[in-house]
PATISE-505246 format. One record per residue (C-alpha): x, y, z. Coordinates in pm, whole numbers, padded with zeros to 5 digits, always signed. Each point is the difference from the previous one (the first is absolute). Layout:
// residues N
XYZ...
// end
This chain:
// residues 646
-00248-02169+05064+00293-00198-00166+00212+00114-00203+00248-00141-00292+00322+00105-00049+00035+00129-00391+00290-00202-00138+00055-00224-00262+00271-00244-00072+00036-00117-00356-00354+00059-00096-00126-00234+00305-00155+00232+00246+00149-00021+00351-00276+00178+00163-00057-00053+00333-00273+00016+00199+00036+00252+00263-00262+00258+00188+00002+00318-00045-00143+00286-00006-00280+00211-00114-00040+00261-00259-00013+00364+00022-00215+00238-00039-00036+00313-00196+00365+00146+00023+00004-00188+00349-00256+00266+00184-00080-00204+00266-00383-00063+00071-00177+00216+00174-00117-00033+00323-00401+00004-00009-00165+00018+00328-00254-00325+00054-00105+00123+00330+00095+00306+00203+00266-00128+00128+00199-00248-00169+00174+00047-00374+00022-00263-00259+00284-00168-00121-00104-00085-00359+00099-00285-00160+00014-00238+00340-00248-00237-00079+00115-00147-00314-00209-00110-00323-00011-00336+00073-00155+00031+00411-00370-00077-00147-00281-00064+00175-00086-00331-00169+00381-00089+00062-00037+00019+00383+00045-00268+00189-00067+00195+00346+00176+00218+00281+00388-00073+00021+00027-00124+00350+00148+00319+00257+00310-00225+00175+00134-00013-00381+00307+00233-00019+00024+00281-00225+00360+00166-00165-00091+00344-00145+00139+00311-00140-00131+00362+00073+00138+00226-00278+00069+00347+00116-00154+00272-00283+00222+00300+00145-00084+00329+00084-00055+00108-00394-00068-00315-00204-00119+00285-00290+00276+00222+00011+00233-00297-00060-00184-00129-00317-00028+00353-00108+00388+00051+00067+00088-00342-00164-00140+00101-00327+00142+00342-00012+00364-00102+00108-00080-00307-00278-00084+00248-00311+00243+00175-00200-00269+00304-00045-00062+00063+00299+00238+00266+00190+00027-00237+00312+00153-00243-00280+00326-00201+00161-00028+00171+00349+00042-00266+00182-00017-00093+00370+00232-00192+00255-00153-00269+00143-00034+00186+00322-00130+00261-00137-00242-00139-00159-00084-00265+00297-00012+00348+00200-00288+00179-00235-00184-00272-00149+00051-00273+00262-00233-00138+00361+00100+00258+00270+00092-00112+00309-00315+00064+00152-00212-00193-00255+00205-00299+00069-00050+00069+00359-00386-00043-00035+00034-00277-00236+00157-00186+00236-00261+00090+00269-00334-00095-00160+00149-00338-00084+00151-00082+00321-00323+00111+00124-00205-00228-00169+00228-00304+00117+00256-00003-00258+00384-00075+00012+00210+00289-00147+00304-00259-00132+00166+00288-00219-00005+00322-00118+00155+00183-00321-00009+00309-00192-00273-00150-00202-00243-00231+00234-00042-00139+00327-00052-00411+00034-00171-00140+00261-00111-00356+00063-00306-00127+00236-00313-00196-00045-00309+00048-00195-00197+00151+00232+00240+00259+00076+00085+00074-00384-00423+00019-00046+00006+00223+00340+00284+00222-00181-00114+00023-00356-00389+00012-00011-00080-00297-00149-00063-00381+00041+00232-00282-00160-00155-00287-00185+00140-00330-00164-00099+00056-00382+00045-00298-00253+00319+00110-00286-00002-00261-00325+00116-00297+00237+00076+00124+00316-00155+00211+00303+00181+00314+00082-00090+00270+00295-00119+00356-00114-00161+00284+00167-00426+00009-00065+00000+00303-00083+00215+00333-00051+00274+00029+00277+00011+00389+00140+00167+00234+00233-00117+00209+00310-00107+00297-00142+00254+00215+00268+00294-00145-00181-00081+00332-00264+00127-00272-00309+00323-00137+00109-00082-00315-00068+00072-00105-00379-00135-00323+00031+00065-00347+00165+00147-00346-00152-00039-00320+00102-00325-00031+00156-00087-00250-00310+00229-00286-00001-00007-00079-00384+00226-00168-00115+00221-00089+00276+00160-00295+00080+00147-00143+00367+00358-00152-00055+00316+00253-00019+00371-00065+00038+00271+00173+00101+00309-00098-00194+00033+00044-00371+00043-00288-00188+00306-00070-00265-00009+00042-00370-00281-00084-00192+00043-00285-00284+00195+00068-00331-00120+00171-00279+00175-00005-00332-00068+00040-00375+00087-00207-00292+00113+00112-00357+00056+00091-00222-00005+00324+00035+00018+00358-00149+00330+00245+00126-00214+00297-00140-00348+00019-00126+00014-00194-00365+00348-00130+00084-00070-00374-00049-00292-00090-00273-00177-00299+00064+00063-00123-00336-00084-00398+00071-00389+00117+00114-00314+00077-00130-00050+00314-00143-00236+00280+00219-00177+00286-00175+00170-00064-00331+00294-00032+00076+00331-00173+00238+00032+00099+00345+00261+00096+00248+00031-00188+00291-00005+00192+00346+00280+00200+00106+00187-00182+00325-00123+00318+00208+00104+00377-00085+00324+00135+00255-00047+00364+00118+00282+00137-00278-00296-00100-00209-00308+00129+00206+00189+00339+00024+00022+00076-00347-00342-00089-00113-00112+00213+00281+00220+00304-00050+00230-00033+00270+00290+00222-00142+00220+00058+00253-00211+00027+00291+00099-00253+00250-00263+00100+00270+00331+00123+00260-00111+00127+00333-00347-00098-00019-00223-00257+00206-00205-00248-00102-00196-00218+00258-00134-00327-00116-00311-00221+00207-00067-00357+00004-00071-00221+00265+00291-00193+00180+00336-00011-00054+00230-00197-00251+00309-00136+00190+00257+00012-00290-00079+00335-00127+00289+00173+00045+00207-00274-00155-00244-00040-00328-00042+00357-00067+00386+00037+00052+00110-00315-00222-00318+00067-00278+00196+00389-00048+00345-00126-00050-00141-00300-00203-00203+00268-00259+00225+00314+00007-00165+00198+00242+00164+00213+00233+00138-00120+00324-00219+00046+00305+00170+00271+00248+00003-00051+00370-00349+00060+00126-00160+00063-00311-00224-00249+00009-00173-00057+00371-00293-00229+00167-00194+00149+00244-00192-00315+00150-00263-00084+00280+00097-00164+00309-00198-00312-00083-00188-00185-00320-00402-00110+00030-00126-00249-00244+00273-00130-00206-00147-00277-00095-00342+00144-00102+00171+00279-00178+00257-00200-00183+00260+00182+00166+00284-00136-00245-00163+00082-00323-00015+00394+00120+00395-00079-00023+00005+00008-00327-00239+00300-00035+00300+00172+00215+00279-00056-00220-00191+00102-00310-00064+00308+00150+00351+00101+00138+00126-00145-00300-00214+00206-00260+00058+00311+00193+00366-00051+00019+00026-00093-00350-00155+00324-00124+00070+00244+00278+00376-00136+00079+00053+00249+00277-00325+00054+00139+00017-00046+00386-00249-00336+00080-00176-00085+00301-00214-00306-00012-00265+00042+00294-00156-00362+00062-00350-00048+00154+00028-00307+00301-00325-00131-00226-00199+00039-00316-00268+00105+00173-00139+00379-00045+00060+00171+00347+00339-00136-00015+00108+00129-00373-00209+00271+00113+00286+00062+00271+00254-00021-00275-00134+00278-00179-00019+00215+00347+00340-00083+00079+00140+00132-00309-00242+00363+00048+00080+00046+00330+00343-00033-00009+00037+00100-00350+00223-00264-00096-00070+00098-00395-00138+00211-00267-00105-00292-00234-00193-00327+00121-00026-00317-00251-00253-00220+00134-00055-00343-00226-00320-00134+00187-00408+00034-00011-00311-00128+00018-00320+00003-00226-00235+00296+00097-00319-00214+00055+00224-00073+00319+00045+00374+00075-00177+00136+00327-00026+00364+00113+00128-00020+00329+00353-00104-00113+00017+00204-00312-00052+00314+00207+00273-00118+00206+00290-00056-00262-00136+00297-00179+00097+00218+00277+00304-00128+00048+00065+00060-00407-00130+00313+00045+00258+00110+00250+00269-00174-00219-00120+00251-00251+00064+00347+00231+00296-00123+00102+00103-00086-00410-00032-00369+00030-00103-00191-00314-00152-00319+00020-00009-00216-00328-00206-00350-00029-00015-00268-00207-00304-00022-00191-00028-00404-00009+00046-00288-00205-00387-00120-00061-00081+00258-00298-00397+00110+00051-00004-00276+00244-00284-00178-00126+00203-00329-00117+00085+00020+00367-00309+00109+00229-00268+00009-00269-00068+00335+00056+00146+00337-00207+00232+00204+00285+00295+00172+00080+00267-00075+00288+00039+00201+00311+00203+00189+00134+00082+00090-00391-00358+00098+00021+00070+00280+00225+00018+00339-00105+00310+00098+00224+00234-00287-00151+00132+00008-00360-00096-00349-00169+00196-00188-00191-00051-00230-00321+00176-00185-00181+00115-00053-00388+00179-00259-00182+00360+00154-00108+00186-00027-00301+00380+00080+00036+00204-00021-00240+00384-00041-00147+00207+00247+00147-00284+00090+00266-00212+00137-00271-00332+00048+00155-00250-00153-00286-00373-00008+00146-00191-00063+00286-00372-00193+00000-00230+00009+00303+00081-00302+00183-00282-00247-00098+00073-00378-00044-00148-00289-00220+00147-00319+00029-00016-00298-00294+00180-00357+00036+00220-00164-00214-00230-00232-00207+00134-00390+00073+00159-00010-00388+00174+00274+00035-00171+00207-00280-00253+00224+00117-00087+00247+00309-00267-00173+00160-00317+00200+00055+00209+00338-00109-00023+00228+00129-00111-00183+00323-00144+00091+00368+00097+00332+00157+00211-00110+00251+00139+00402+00217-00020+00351-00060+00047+00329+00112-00272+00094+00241-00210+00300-00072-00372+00142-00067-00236+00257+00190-00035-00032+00397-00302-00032+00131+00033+00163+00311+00200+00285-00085-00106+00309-00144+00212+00180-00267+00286+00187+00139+00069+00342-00147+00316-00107-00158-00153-00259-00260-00318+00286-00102+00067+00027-00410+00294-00215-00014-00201-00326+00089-00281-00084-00290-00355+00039+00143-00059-00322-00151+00248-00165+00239-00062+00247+00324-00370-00024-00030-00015-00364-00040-00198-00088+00300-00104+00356+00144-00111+00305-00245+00176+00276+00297+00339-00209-00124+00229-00272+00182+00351-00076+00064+00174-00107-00318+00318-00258+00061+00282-00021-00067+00178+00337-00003+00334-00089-00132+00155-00276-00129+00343-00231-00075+00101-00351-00042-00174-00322+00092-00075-00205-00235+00187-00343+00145+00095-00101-00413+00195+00319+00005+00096+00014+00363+00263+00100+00261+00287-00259+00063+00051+00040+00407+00196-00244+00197-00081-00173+00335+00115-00283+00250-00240-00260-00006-00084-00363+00095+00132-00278-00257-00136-00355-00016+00302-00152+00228-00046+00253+00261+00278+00203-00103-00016+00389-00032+00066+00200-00264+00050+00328-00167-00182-00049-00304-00193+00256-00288-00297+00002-00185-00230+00194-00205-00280+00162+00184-00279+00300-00088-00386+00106+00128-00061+00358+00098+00205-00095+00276+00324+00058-00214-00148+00325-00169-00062+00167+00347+00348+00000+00095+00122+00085-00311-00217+00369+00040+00109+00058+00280+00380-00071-00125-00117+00231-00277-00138+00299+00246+00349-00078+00171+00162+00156-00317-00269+00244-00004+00091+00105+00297+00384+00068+00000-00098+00113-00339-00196+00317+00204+00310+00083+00213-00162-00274+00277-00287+00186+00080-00273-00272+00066-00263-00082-00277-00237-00093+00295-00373-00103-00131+00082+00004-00361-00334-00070-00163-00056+00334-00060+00297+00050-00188-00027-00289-00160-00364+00132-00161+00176+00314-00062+00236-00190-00240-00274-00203-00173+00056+00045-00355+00314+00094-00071+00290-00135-00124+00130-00091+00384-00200-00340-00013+00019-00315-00277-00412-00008-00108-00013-00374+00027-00241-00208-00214-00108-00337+00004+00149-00053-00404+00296+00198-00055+00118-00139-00263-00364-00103-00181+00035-00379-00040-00021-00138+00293+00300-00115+00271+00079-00325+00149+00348-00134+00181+00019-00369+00012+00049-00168+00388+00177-00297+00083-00062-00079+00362+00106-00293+00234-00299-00206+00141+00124+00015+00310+00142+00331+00026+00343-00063+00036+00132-00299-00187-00085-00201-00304-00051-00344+00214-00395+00028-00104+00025+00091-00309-00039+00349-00221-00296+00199-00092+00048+00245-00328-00273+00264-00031-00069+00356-00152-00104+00311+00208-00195+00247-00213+00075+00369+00134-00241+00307+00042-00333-00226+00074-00091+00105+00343-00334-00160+00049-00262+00288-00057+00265+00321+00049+00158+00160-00276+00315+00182-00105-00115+00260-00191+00089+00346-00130+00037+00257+00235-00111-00063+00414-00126-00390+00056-00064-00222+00276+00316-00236-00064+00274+00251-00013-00164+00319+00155+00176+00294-00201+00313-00247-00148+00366-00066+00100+00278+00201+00094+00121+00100-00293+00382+00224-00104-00070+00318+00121-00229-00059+00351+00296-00016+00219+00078+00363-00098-00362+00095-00017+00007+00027+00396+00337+00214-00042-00236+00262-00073-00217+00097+00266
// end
């Protein structure tokens, strides 16, 4: 599965494509083991969609080598969903009790015995035991070994294009192993590629913005232009700073002191430290203290080049930067995956659980869920799930491709947001202000229309949907208790009458026309290197910026951890905690006016003048009340201290 990262830069999407993982199911109950013979179990979700039988091209051959994980399901896979939605739900009386990460490794987690036998059965069916965690065991070996170990036969199955290996039929467990197994990866190769390297390369190419531009939303009118929607237009603000983000958000005071957030992309940027440290003395945020912002890195980097290592750079520094901007003492740890590949960020996540290195997680990257499969998604659900006992919140970005159908021709959500045990985030288009004012927020939906060649008219205005907020009803995941009459049936019941995941469940910034200014070193056209800023968005921006926001929350409660905070979240739905965001706030239609350098960073090639029409998200809606663009709204004054009392 591949899987894009959800960010944005000046209404261009920067999505790359990346593989991922699968989707979860129902609150992340893992499936359950059904016996296909007396004595093996099934591993649902092993042989994947696509392993047909008029896409088989025969046997794989048995001297071709195998790389799999076996995912350990603990000794009480039940009691730990049942304890991560109690812990998770502010009605419940084991609300906030949270455990340590050995603790909760110690009740919910593989015994030492289960690994033992684990071990054992694949060893014994010729397999190479090459590592062992908390969560799985790898091995490697050949095909007839992996066949030998797992029950089944691997076949060479045609994929669009290209010929990938997948197991024939349902991979399964001995029987004796009384469910330990969760499931296995890797036994289909889709969509790997050979090639890695080892060293991360510099900088990626320079990015900049042209003007003019607005200081504050409706700062500069684009009086020279055509007119949009009846009237003259602002042109787009340069990119919002975080003394404007936290008052339009409700910041107060709150500076998010003594608590942790984690953040997890893949790689590492090498100028980090200096861009977040120059971009905060450059835009009035505070000064970083010694250690308060830390990397904790692999040894080694896989697949730079097929990952675009140096484009997650910039993902990076929008992330510590947005966090830092809104939360200005919040304690960061950026945890990089050596790849963008799924049991790699996968090991990201479990780094951060097991050694609880945070209460709050911002994670800016996804896939679409027609790429989901069930053997991963019960894997990162458990490891959410024990985030959850142990008061670990993970927030995702919802992504940047609206319903998606503009970009996969089908209607569908993105996973992991798709999961029931992460809080998803949208996006809006922002409106802020002189003086900070917050004005109005649209869900993020964008129409673009040229400059006509005279000069006097919009051409084809409103113009092609160009990026949106990503959100709609899951497919593959049923409807978690938390969304039951807040979510309209109309939306939840979309493609199954028992009721689906709804996304997003929150919401902020992204719109790229009223974006975050960051600042980064990048590559120049001599060579050179260079701090430099531009304007960015995509639901990668917003994600950060909640879980900045749940920072405040957080020292707002005394620093007692918010942990899964979709329940409270739902509890809040309606009141005045949360901006309602529409698609037409102001009834007549909104528009900023773009000028943008042809090739994104000078004007050697010329100009191109356009307008951006806000709140048209291809077939999602802002609407009154709960919607599938902004989930239940925006922080709004007043949800910071909401968490002061509980």
């Amino acid at each position: 599965m591949r899987s894009n990262r959800a960010r944005t830069r000046a209404g261009v999407s920067m999505a790359a494509t990346l593989p991922m993982i699968a989707g979860a199911l129902a609150l992340g109950i893992p499936a359950a083991h059904a016996s296909d013979s007396p004595a093996r179990d099934t591993l649902a979700g092993t042989r994947p969609a696509w392993a047909t039988a008029k896409a088989d091209k025969g046997a794989t051959a048995d001297s071709s080598r195998v790389s799999a994980r076996v995912y350990l399901a603990g000794k009480d896979a039940a009691g730990l969903t049942a304890y991560a939605k109690a812990v998770s739900d502010p009605s419940s009386a084991s609300y906030g009790k949270y455990l340590s990460a050995g603790q909760a490794q110690s009740r919910f987690g593989a015994t030492k015995a289960q690994v033992a036998a684990v071990k054992s059965w694949l060893t014994s069916a010729g397999l190479k035991v090459t590592g062992v965690t908390q969560h799985y065991v790898s091995v490697t070996g050949d095909v007839a070994a992996a066949e030998k170990a797992f029950g089944t036969q691997l076949h060479n199955y045609a994929k669009g294009t290209k010929t990938y290996r997948a197991p024939s039929r349902t991979a399964s467990a001995p029987e004796s192993l009384n469910g330990a197994v969760l499931t296995v990866t890797g036994l289909d190769t889709a969509p790997h590629k050979a090639g890695h390297a080892d060293q991360l390369p510099g900088p990626g190419a320079v990015f900049k913005n042209s003007g003019p531009f607005s200081s504050y939303y409706g700062s500069n009118i684009a009086s020279t232009l055509p007119d949009a929607y009846g009237t003259k237009i602002p042109y787009a603000v340069k990119g919002y700073t975080g003394k404007q983000l936290r008052a339009a958000y409700g910041a107060g005071s709150y500076t998010g002191k003594k608590v942790r957030v984690a953040i997890t992309d893949a790689y590492a940027s090498p100028t980090i430290a200096y861009d977040a440290a120059t971009y905060a003395a450059k835009h009035g945020d505070a000064a970083y203290n010694t250690g308060q912002l830390k990397q904790v890195l692999p040894k080694k980097y896989t697949k730079t080049e097929e990952c675009d290592a140096s484009g997650w750079y910039g993902e990076e520094t929008l992330d510590v930067e947005a966090v830092h901007a809104v939360a200005p003492a919040a304690q960061i740890t950026y945890v990089g995956a050596s790849s963008c590949y799924d049991d790699d960020l996968l090991d990201s996540l479990s780094k951060i659980v097991d050694n609880h290195l945070a209460d709050i997680v911002s994670n800016s990257w996804g896939d679409i869920e027609a790429n989901q499969t069930p053997d991963l998604a019960a894997a990162y659900d458990q490891v959410f799930q024990f985030g959850a006992v142990e008061g670990i919140g993970f927030y995702f970005s919802s992504g940047d491709n609206g319903d998606e159908v503009a970009n996969t021709g089908t209607k569908q959500v993105d996973t992991p947001a798709n999961s029931a045990w992460v809080t998803a985030v949208g996006g809006t288009s922002l409106a802020v202000g002189k003086g900070d004012k917050y004005l109005w927020e649209t869900g993020w939906g964008t129409e673009k229309a040229v400059l006509s060649a005279d000069g006097t008219s919009w051409t084809n205005f409103p113009g092609a949907f160009t990026s949106g907020a990503g959100g709609g009803t899951s497919r593959t995941v049923a409807e978690p208790f938390y969304q039951k009459g807040v979510v309209p049936d109309a939306l939840a019941k979309a493609n199954d009458a028992a009721g689906n995941r709804v996304v997003p469940d929150i919401s902020a910034i992204a719109d790229p026309n009223t974006g975050f200014k960051v600042g980064q070193t990048q590559t120049f056209p001599d060579g050179s290197e260079q701090y430099s800023e531009y304007r960015i968005g995509g639901t990668s921006l917003a994600a950060p910026v909640i879980a900045a926001v749940q920072a405040l929350a957080t020292e707002a409660r005394g620093g007692k951890a918010i942990g899964f905070a979709n329940p409270s979240i739902y509890a809040k739905y309606g009141s005045k905690v949360y901006h309602d965001v529409t698609d037409n706030p102001t009834g007549s239609g909104l528009a900023v006016a773009r000028v943008d350098f042809v090739n994104g960073y000078d004007a050697t090639d010329g100009l191109t003048t356009s307008v951006r029409s806000l709140g048209k998200d291809s077939s999602l809606s802002a609407v009154k009340g709960y919607d599938d663009v902004t989930g239940v709204g925006t922080p709004a004054n007043g949800y910071v201290e909401s968490y002061k009392r509980r």
